[in-house]
PyMOL commands that place a pseudoatom at each C-alpha (Angstrom):
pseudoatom trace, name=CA, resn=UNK, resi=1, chain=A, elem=C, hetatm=0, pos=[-0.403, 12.733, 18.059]
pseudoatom trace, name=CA, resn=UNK, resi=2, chain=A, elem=C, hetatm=0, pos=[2.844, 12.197, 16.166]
pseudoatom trace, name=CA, resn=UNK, resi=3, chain=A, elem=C, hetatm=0, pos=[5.381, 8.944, 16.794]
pseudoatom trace, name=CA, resn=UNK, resi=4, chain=A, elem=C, hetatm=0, pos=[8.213, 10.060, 16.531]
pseudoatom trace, name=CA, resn=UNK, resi=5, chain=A, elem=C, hetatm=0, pos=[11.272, 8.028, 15.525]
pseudoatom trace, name=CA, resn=UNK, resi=6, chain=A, elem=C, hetatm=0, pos=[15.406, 8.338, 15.490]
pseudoatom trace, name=CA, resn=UNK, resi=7, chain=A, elem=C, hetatm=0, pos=[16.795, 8.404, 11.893]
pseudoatom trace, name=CA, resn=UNK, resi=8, chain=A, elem=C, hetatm=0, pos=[15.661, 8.244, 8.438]
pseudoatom trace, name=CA, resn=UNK, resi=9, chain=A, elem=C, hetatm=0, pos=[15.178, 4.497, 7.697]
pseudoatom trace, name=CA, resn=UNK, resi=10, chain=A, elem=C, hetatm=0, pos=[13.245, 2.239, 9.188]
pseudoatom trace, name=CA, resn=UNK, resi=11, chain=A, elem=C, hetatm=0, pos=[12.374, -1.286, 9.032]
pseudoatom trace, name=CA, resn=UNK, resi=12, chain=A, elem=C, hetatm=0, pos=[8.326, -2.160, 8.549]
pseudoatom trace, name=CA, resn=UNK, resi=13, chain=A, elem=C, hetatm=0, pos=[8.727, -4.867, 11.800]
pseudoatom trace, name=CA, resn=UNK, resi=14, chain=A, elem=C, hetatm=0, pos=[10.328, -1.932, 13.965]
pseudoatom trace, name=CA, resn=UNK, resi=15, chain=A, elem=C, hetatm=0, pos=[7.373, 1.016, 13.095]
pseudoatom trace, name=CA, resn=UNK, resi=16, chain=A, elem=C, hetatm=0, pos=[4.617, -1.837, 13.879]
pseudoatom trace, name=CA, resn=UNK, resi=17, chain=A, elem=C, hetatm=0, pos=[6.284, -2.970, 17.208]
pseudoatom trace, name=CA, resn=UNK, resi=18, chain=A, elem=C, hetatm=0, pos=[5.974, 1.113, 18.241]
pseudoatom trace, name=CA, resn=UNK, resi=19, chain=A, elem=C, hetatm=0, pos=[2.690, 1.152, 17.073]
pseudoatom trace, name=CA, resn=UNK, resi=20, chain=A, elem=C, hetatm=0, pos=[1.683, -1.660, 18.911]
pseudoatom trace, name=CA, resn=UNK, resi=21, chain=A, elem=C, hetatm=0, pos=[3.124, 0.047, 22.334]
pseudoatom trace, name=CA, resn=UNK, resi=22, chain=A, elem=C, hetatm=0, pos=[0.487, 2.240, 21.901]
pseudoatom trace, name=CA, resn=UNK, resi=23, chain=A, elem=C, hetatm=0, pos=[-1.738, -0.439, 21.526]
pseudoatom trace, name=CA, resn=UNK, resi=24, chain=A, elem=C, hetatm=0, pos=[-2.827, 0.528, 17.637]
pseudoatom trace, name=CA, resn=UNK, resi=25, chain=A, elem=C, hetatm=0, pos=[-3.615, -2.453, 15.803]
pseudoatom trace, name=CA, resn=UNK, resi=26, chain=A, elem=C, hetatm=0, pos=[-5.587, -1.083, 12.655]
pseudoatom trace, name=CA, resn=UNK, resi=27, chain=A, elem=C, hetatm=0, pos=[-3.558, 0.948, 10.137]
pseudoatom trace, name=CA, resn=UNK, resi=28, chain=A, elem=C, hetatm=0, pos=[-4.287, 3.188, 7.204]
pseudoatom trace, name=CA, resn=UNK, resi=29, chain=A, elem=C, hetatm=0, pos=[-1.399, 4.160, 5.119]
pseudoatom trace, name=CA, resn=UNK, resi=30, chain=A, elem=C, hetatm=0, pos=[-1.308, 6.260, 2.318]
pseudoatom trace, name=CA, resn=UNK, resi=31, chain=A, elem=C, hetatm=0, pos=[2.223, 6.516, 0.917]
pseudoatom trace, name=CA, resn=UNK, resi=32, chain=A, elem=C, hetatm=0, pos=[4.258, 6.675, -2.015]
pseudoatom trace, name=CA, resn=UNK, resi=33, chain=A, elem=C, hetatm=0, pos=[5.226, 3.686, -4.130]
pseudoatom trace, name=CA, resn=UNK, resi=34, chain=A, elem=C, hetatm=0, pos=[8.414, 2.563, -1.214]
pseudoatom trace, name=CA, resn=UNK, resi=35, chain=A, elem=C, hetatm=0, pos=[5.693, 2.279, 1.599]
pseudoatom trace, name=CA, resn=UNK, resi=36, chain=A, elem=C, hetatm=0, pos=[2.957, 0.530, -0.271]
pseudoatom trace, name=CA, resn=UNK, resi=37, chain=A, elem=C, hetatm=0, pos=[5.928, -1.651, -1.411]
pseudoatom trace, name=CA, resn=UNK, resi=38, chain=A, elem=C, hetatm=0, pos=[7.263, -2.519, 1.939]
pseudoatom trace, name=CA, resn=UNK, resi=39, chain=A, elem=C, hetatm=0, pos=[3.396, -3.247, 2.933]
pseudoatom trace, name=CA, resn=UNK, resi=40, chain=A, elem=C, hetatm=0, pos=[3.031, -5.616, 0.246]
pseudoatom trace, name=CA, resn=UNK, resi=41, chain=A, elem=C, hetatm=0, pos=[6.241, -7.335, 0.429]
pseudoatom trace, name=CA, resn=UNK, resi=42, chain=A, elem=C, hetatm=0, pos=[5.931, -8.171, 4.459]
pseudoatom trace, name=CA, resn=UNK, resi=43, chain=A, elem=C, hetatm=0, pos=[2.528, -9.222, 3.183]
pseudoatom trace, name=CA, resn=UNK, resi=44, chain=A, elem=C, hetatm=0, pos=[0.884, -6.945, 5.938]
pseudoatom trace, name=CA, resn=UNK, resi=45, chain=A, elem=C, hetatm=0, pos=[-2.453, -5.719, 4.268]
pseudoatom trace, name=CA, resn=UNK, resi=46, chain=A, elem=C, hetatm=0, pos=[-6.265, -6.275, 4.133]
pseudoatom trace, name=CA, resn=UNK, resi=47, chain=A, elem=C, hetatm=0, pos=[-7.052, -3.869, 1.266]
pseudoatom trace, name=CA, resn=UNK, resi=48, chain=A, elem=C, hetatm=0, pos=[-5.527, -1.930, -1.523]
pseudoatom trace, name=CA, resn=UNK, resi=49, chain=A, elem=C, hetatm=0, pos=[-7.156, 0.746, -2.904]
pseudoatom trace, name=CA, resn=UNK, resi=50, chain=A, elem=C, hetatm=0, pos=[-5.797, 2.858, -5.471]
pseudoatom trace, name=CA, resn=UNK, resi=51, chain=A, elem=C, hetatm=0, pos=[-7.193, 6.060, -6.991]
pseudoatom trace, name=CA, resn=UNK, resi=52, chain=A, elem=C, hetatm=0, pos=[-6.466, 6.807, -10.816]
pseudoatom trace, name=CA, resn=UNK, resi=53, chain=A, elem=C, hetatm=0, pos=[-6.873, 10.219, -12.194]
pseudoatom trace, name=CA, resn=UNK, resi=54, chain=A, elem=C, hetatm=0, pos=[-8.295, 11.393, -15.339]
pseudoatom trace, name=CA, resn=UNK, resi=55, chain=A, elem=C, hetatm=0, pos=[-4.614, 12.661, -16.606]
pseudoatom trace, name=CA, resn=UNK, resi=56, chain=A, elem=C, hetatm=0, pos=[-1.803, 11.046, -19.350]
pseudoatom trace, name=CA, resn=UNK, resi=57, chain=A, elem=C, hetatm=0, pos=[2.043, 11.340, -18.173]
pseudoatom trace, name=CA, resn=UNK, resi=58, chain=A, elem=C, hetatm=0, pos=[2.999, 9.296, -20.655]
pseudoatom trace, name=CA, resn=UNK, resi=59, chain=A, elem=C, hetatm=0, pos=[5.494, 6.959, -19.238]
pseudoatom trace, name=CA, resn=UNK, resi=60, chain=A, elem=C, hetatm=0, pos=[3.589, 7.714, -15.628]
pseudoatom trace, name=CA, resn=UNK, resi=61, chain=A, elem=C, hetatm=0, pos=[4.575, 7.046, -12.021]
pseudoatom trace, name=CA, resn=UNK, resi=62, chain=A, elem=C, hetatm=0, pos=[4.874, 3.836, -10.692]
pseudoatom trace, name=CA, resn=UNK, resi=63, chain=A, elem=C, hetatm=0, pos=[2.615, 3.307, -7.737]
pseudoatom trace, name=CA, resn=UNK, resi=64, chain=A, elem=C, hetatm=0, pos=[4.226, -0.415, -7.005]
pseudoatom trace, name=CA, resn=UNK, resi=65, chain=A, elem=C, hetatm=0, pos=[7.814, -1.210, -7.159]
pseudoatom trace, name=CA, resn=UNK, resi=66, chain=A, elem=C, hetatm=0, pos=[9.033, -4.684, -7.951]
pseudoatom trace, name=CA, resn=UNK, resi=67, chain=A, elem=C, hetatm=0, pos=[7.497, -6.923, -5.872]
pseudoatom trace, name=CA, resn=UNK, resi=68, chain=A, elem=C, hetatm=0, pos=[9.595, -10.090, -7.480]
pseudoatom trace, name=CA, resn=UNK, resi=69, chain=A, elem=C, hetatm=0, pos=[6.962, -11.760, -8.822]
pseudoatom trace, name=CA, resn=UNK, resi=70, chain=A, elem=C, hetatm=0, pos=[7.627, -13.128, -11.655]
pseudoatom trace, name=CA, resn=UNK, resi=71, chain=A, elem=C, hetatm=0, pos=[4.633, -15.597, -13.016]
pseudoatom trace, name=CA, resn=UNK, resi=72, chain=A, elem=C, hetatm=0, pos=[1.524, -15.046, -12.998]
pseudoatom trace, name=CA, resn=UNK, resi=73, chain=A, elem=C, hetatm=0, pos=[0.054, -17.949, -10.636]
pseudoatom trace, name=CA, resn=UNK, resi=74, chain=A, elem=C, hetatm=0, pos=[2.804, -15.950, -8.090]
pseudoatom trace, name=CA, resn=UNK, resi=75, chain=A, elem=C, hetatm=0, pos=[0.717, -12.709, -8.661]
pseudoatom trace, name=CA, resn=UNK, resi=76, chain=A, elem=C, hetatm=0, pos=[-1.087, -10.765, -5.987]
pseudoatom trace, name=CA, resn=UNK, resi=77, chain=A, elem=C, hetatm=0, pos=[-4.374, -12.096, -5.776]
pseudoatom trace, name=CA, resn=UNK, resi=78, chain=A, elem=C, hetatm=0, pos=[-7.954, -10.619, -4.300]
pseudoatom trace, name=CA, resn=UNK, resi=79, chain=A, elem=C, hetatm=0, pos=[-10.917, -12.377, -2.863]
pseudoatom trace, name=CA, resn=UNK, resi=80, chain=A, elem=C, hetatm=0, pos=[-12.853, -9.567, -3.592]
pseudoatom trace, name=CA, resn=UNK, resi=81, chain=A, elem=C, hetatm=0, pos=[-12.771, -6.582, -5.689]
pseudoatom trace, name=CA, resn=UNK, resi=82, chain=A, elem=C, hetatm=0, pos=[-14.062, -3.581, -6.904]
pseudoatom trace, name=CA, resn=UNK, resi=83, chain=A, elem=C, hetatm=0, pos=[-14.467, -0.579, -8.568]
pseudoatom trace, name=CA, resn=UNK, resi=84, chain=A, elem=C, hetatm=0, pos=[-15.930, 2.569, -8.256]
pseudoatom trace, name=CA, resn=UNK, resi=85, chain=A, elem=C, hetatm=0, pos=[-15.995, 6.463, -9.100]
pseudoatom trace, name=CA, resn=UNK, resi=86, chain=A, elem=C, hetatm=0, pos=[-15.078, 9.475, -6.957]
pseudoatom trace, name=CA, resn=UNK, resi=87, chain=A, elem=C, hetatm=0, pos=[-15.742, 12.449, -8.768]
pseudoatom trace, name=CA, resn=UNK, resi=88, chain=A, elem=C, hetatm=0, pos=[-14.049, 12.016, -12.179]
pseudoatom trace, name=CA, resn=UNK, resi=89, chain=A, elem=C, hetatm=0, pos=[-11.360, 9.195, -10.732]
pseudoatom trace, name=CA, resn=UNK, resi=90, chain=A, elem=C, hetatm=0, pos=[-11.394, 5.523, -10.406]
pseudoatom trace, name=CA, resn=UNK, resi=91, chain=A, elem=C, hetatm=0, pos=[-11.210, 3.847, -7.217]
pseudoatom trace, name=CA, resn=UNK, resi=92, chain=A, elem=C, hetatm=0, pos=[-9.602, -0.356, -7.657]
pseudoatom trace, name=CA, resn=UNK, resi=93, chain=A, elem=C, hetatm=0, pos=[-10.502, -1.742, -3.741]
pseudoatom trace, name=CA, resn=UNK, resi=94, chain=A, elem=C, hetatm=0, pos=[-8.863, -5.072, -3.580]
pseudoatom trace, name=CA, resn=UNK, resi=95, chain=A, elem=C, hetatm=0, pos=[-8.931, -7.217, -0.396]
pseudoatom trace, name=CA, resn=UNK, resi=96, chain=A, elem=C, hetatm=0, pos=[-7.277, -10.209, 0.915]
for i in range(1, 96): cmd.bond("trace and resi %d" % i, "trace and resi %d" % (i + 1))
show_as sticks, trace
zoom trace
């Protein structure tokens, strides 16, 4: 099934309220560095996991944009984490 929705832009609170409708509660996203962002920011998320491949591109992609944090004792914190291997990646799972 697709949900389908007017426009281009859409706020975080508006996508969840659809979702909701249809009486989804439990999410998995897998998006750029703007979605996982947004997620973050409206501090909706249980776990981040994030996949890192075997490959230099010197100054890279960012996965995270600015999240306005700037001390450390402001950083995003886990109660649990850990790592593991898939293949020849490395898989960070980080929970709340």
């Amino acid at each position: 099934d697709f949900l389908t929705l007017p426009g281009n832009n859409f706020k975080m609170d508006t996508i969840l309220t659809k979702l909701l409708d249809y009486n989804i509660n439990s999410l998995f996203v897998e998006g750029g560095s703007n979605i996982i962002t947004q997620f973050l920011l409206n501090d909706i998320w249980d776990r981040v996991t994030i996949y890192t491949a075997p490959k230099i591109l010197g100054r890279g992609l960012t996965s995270i944009e600015n999240l306005n944090i700037n001390h450390p004792k402001n950083a995003l914190t886990f109660s649990k984490s850990n790592f593991s291997h898939l293949d020849n990646h490395i898989v960070f799972n980080g929970y709340r």
